[in-house]
C-alpha positions as CSV (number, residue, x, y, z in Angstrom):
1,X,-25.8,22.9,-66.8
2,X,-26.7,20.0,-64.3
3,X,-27.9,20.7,-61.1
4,X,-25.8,20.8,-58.1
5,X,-27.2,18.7,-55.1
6,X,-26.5,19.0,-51.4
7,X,-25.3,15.8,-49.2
8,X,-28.5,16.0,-47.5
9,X,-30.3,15.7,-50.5
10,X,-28.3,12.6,-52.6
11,X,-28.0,11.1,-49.3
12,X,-32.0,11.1,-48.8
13,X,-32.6,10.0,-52.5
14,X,-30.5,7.3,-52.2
15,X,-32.5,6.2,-48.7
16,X,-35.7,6.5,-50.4
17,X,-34.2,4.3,-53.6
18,X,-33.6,1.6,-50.6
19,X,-36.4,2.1,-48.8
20,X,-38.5,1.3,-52.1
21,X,-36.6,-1.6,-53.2
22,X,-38.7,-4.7,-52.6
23,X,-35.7,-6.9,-52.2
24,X,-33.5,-4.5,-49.7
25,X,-36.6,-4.1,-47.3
26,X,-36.9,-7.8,-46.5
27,X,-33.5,-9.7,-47.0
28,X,-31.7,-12.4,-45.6
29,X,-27.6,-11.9,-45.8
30,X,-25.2,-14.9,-44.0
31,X,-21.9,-14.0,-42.8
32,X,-19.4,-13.7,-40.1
33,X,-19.9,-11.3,-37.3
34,X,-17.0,-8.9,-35.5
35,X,-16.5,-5.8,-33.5
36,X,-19.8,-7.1,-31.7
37,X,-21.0,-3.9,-29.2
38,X,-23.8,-4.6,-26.6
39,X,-24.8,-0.8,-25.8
40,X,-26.5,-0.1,-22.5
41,X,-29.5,0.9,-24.2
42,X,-30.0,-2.9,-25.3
43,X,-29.1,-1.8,-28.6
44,X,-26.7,-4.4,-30.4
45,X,-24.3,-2.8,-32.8
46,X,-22.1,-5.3,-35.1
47,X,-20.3,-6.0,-37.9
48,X,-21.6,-8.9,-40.8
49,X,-18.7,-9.9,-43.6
50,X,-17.3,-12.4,-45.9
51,X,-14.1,-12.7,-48.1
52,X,-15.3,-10.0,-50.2
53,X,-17.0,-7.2,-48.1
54,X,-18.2,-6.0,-44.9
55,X,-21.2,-4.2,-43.4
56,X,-22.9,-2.5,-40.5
57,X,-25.5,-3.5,-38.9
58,X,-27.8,-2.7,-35.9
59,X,-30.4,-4.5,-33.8
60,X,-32.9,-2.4,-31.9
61,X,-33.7,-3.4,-28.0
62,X,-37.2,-4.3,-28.9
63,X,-35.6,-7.1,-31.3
64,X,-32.9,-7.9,-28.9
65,X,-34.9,-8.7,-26.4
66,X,-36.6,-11.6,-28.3
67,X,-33.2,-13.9,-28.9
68,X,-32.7,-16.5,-26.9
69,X,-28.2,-16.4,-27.3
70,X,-25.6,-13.8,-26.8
71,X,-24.1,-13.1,-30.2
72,X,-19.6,-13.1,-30.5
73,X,-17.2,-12.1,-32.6
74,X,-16.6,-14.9,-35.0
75,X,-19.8,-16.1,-35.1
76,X,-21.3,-17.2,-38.4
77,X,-25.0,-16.4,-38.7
78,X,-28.2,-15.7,-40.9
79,X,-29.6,-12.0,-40.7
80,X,-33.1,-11.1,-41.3
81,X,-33.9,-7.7,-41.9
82,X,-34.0,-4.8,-44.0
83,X,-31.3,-2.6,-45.7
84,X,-31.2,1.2,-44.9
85,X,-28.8,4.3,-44.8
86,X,-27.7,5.8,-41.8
87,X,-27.6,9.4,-42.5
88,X,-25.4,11.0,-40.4
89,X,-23.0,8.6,-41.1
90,X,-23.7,8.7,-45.4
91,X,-23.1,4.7,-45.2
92,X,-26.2,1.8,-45.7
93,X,-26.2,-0.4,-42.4
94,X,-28.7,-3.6,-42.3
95,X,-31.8,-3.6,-39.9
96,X,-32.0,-7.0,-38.0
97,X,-35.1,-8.1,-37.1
98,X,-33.9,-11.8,-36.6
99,X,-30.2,-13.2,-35.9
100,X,-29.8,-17.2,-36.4
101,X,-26.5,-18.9,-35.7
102,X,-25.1,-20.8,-38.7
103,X,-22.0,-21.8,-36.6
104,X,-18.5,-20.3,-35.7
105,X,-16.1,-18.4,-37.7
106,X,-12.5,-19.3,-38.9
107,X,-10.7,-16.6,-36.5
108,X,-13.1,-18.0,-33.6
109,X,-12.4,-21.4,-33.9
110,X,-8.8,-20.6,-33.8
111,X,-9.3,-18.3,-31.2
112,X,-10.8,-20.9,-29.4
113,X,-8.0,-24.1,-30.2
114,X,-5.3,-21.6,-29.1
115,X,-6.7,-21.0,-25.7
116,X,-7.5,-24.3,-24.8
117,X,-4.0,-25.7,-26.4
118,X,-2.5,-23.0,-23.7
119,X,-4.8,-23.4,-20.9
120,X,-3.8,-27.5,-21.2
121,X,-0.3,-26.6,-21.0
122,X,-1.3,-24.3,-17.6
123,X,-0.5,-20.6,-18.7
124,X,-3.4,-19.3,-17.7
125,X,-2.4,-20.9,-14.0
126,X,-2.6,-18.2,-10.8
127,X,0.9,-19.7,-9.6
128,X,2.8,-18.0,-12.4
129,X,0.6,-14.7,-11.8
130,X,3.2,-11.8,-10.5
131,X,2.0,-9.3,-8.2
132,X,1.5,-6.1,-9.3
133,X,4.0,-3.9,-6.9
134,X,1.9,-0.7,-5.3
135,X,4.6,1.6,-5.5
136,X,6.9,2.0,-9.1
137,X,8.8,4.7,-10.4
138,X,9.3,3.2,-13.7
139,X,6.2,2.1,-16.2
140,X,6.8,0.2,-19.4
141,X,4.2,0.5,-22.1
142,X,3.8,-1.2,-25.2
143,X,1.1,0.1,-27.8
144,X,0.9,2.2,-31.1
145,X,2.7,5.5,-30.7
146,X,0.0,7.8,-31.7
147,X,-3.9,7.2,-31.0
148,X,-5.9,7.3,-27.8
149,X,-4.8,4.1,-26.1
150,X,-1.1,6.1,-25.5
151,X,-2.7,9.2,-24.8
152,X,-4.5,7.9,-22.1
153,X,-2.2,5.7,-20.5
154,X,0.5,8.9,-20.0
155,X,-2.5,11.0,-19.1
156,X,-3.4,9.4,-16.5
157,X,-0.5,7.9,-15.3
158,X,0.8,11.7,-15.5
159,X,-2.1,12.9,-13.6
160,X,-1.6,10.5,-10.7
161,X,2.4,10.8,-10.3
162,X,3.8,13.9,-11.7
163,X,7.1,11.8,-11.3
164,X,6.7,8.6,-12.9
165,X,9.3,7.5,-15.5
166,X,7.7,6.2,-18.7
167,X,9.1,4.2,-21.1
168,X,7.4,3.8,-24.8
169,X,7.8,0.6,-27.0
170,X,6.1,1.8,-30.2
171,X,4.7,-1.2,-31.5
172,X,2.7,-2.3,-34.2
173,X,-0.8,-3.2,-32.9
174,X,-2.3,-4.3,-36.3
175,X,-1.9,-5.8,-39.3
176,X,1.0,-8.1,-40.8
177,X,3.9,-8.7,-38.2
178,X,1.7,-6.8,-35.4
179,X,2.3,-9.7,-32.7
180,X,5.7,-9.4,-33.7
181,X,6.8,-6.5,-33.0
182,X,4.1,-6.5,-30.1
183,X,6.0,-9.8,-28.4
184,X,9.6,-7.9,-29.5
185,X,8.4,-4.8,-27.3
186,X,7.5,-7.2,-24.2
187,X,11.0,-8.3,-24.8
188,X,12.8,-5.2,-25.0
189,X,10.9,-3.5,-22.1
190,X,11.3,-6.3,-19.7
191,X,15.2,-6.5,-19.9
192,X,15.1,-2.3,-19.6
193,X,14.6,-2.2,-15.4
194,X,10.7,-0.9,-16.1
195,X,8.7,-1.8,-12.5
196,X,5.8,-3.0,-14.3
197,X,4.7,-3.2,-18.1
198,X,1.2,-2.5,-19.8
199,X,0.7,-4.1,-23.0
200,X,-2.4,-3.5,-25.0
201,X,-4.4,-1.0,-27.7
202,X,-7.6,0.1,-28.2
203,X,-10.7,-1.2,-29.1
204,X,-11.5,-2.8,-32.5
205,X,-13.0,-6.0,-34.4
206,X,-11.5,-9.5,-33.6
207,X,-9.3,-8.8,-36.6
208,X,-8.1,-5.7,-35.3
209,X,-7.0,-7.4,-32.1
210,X,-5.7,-10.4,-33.3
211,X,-2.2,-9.7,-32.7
212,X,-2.7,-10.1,-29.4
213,X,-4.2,-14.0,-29.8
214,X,-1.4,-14.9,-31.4
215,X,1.5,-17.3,-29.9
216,X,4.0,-15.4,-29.9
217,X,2.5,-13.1,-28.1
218,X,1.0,-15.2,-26.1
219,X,4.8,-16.7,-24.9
220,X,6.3,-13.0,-24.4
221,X,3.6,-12.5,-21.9
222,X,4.4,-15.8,-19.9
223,X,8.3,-15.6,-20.4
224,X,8.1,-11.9,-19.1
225,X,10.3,-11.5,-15.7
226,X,8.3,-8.0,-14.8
227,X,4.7,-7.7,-13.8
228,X,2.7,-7.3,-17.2
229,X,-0.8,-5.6,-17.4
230,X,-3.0,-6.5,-20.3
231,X,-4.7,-3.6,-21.6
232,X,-6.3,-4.7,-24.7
233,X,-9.8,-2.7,-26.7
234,X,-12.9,-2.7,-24.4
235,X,-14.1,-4.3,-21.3
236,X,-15.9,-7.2,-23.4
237,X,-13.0,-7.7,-25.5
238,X,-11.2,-10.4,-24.5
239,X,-7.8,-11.9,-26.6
240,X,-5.3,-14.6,-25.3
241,X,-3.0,-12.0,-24.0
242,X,-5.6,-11.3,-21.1
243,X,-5.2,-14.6,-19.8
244,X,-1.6,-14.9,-20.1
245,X,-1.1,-11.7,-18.4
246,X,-0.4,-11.4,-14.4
247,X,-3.5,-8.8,-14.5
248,X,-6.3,-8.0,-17.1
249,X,-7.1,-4.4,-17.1
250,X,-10.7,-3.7,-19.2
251,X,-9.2,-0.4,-21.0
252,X,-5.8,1.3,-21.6
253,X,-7.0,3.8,-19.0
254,X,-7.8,1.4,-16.1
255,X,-4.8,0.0,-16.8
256,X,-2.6,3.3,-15.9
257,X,-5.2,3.3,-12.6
258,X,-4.0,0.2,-11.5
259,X,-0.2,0.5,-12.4
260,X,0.6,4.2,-10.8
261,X,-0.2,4.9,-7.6
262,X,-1.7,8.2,-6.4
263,X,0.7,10.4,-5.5
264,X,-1.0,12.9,-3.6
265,X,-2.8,10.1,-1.6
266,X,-0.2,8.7,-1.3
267,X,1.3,12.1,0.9
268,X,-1.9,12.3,2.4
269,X,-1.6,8.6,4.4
270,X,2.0,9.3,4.8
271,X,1.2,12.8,7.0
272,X,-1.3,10.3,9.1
273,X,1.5,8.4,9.9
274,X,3.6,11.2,10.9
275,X,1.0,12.4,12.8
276,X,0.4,8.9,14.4
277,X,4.4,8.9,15.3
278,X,4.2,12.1,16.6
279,X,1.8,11.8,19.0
280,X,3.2,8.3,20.2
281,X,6.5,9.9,20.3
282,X,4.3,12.9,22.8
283,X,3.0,10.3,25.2
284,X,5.9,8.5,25.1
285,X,7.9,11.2,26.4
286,X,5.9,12.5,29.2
287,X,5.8,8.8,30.7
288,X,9.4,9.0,31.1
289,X,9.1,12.5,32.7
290,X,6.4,11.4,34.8
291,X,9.3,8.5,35.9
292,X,12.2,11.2,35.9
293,X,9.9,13.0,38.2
294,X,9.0,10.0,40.6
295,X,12.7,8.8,40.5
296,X,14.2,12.3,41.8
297,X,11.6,12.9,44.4
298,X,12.2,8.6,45.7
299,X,16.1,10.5,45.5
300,X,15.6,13.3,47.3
301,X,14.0,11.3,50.0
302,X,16.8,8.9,50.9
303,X,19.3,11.5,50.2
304,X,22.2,10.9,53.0
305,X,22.3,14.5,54.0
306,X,18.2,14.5,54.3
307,X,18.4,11.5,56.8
308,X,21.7,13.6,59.1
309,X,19.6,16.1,59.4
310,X,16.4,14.8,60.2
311,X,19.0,13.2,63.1
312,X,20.1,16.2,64.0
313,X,17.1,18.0,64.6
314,X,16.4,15.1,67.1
315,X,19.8,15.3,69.0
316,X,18.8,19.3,69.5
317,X,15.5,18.3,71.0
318,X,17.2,16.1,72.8
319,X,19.7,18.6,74.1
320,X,17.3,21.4,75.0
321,X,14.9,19.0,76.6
322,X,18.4,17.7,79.2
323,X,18.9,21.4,79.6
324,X,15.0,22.2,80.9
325,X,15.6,19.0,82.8
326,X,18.5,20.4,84.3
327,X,17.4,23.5,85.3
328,X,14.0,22.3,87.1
329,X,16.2,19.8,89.0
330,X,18.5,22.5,90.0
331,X,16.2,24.5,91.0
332,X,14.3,22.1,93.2
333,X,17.7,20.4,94.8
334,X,20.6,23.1,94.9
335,X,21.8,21.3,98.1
336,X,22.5,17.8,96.1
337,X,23.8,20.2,92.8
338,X,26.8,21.1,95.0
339,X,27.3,17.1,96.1
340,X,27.3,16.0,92.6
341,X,29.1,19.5,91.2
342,X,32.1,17.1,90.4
343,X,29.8,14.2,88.9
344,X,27.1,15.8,86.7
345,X,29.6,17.3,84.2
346,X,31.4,13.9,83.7
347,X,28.2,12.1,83.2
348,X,26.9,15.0,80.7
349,X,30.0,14.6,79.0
350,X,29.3,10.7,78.6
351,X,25.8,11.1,77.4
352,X,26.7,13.7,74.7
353,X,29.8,11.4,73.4
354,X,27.4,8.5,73.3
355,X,24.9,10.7,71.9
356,X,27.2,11.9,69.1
357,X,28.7,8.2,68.6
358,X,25.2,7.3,68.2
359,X,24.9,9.6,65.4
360,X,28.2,9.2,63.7
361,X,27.5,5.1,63.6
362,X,24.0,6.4,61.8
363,X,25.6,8.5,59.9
364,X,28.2,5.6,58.2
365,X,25.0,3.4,58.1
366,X,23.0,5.5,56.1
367,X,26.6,5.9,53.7
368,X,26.7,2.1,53.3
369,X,22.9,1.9,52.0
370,X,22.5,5.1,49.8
371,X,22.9,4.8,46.2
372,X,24.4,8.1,45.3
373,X,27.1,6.5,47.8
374,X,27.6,3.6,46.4
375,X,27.5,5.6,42.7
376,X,30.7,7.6,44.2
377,X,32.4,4.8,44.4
378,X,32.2,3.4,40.7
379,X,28.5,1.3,40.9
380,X,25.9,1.7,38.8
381,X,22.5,1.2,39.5
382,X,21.1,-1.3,36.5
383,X,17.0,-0.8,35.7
384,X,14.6,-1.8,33.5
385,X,13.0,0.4,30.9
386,X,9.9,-0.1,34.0
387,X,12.0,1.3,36.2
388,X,12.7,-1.9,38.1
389,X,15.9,-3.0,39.6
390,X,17.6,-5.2,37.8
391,X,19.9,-7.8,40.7
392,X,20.6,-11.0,38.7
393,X,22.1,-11.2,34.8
394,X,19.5,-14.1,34.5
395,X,17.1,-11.4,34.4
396,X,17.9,-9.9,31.2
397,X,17.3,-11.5,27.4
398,X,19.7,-10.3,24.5
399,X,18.1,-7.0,22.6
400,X,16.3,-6.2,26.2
401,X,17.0,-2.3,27.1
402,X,18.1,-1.1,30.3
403,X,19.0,2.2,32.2
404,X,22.0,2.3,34.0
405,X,22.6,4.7,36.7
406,X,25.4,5.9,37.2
407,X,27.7,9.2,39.0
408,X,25.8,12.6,37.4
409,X,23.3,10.8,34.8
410,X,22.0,7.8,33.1
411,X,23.0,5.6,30.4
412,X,20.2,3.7,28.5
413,X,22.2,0.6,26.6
414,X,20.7,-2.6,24.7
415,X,21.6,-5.4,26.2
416,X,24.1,-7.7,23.0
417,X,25.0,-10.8,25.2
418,X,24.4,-12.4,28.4
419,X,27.8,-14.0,30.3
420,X,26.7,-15.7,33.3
421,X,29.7,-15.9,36.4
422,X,30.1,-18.4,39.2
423,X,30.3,-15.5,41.9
């Protein structure tokens, strides 16, 4: 009966076959690199291949450090290293101690002709850039139905507005007739009302991406009446579509950031404002009580019936100060009382008739200047929104605002146009 083996254990033998080959632990292999990963760690992660077969490979920091170039997708080079398994994984992955440059692959160079050819021909220009608008209520999205690009696009753009309308293209991101159907979606979408449109997938090697260096739909993206956000693999992948597009965003994700708005602070600033208009509205209003105020007591003041009796009370002191008069003169000449007995009354009489025309004549005076008088008789009293008395129709501008006064209350009016009389 043959003996059953673990995972672990074929998985192990098989390194240690490797690692005991004289040829596999110091090789040389030439090909073309893709899905080229600079980790944070300094490790470089990448993939070598040719027509017939492709491989993993990995290049420590400590190596890294040592080349004098940044390695890219479509690069053709010459490894130097040694072959091993990466166990977790159960695949063989090649060591680089060295990476030299051999020249440029095929999908690079094209890569490269196409975004000149189109940068010539000024698509990449900033004029033709849209903005993208801060506040939609429609979102457009073209990308693979299923995987985490769409997943995280409606996540997010979920999380931020609970009301956002979404509208799915599902497109074909890879493989024969990807562009296609990718430049068909930017079509469809863009003639469908959506506010703004995001455009990518996730990330990949350069021949994953491709569809999205290709003309086609390179020409969607220009032609494309709505704001389009290109959302294409990883923040160091870059593909024609990104400079087409009227924004780049570095991952699906960040591209739902920057198309929906935050809802809730969105509320948030909205309540400042409120509370902003509010409290204007608060100060405003106690200014014009404050003027109510000042206007009724300047009333009160010049009030016709205020002035009569303030007239009156003088004619009384007047009166009683005649009578005291009288009585200390009769008292000190009763002789010359009985020679004028027939005289004093007559003049008394005079002085109280003048006395009283005196005060009627004040009386109509007072009438012809008061404003509530001159209200009774169908004026209005015309002021600015100061307070100030407005005299001449050369004062005033069209859209001013003015308060006119008039018999019980005030009319605030704008002013629509200005005819200026002879008179």
């Amino acid at each position: 009966m043959n003996k059953v083996y673990t995972v672990t254990q074929i998985t192990s033998y098989l390194k240690s076959l490797i690692g005991r080959d004289a040829v596999l632990r110091a090789l040389s292999v030439k090909g073309e690199l893709s899905n080229v990963k600079y980790h944070s760690s300094g490790h470089i992660y990448f993939t070598v291949k040719d027509d017939g077969a492709s491989m993993s490979g990995v290049m420590f920091a400590s190596d890294a450090y040592a080349m004098d170039f940044r390695i890219e997708n479509g690069m053709k080079v010459e490894i130097t290293g040694a072959l091993g398994v990466y166990e977790k994984a159960g695949s063989y992955q090649i060591y680089a101690k060295k990476i030299a440059r051999e020249g440029r692959g095929e999908l690079y160079e094209r890569f490269l002709a196409l975004k000149a050819e189109l940068e010539d021909m000024g698509m990449f220009a900033d004029q033709y850039k849209q903005p993208i608008p801060g506040y939609i209520s429609r979102l457009g999205v073209v990308t693979a139905p299923t995987g985490a690009a769409v997943r995280d696009i409606i996540n997010i753009a979920k999380r931020r507005n609970p009301y956002i309308e979404i509208i799915l293209y599902p497109a074909k991101v890879q493989g024969e007739g990807a562009a296609e159907s990718v430049a068909q979606g930017i079509e469809v979408l863009d003639k469908a009302g959506v506010d703004v449109i995001i455009a990518g997938r996730g990330g990949g090697s350069i021949e994953d991406l491709w569809a999205f260096n290709e003309r086609c739909v390179a020409e969607a993206v220009f032609n494309c009446r709505t704001p389009i956000i290109s959302a294409v693999g990883h923040e160091t992948d870059t593909t024609i579509a990104d400079y087409v597009a009227d924004l780049r965003a570095p991952t699906p994700s960040a591209a739902a950031e920057l198309a929906v708005y935050d809802y809730e602070e969105l509320e948030a600033q909205l309540e400042g404002y409120r509370e902003s208009l509010r409290h204007g509205m608060d100060m405003m209003l106690s200014g014009r009580r404050l003027k109510i105020r000042e206007y009724a007591a300047a009333l009160r003041e010049n009030r016709p019936d205020s002035v009569i009796n303030a007239k009156k009370m003088r004619l009384a002191d007047i009166e009683n100060r005649m009578r005291a008069g009288m009585r200390d003169a009769g008292m000190r000449a009763r002789s010359r009382q009985d020679r004028l007995q027939t005289g004093l009354p007559r003049l008394m009489r005079e002085r109280l008739m003048s006395a009283k025309h005196d005060l009627a004549l004040y009386a109509e005076r007072l009438k012809g200047v008061s404003p509530l008088e001159k209200l009774t008789m169908g004026y209005s009293y015309v002021a600015d929104t100061k307070g100030r008395n407005i005299r001449d129709a050369r004062e005033l501008d069209p859209g001013d605002t003015v308060d006119i006064f008039m018999l019980h209350g005030k009319v605030t009016a704008d002013v629509r146009e200005i005819k200026e009389t002879e008179y």
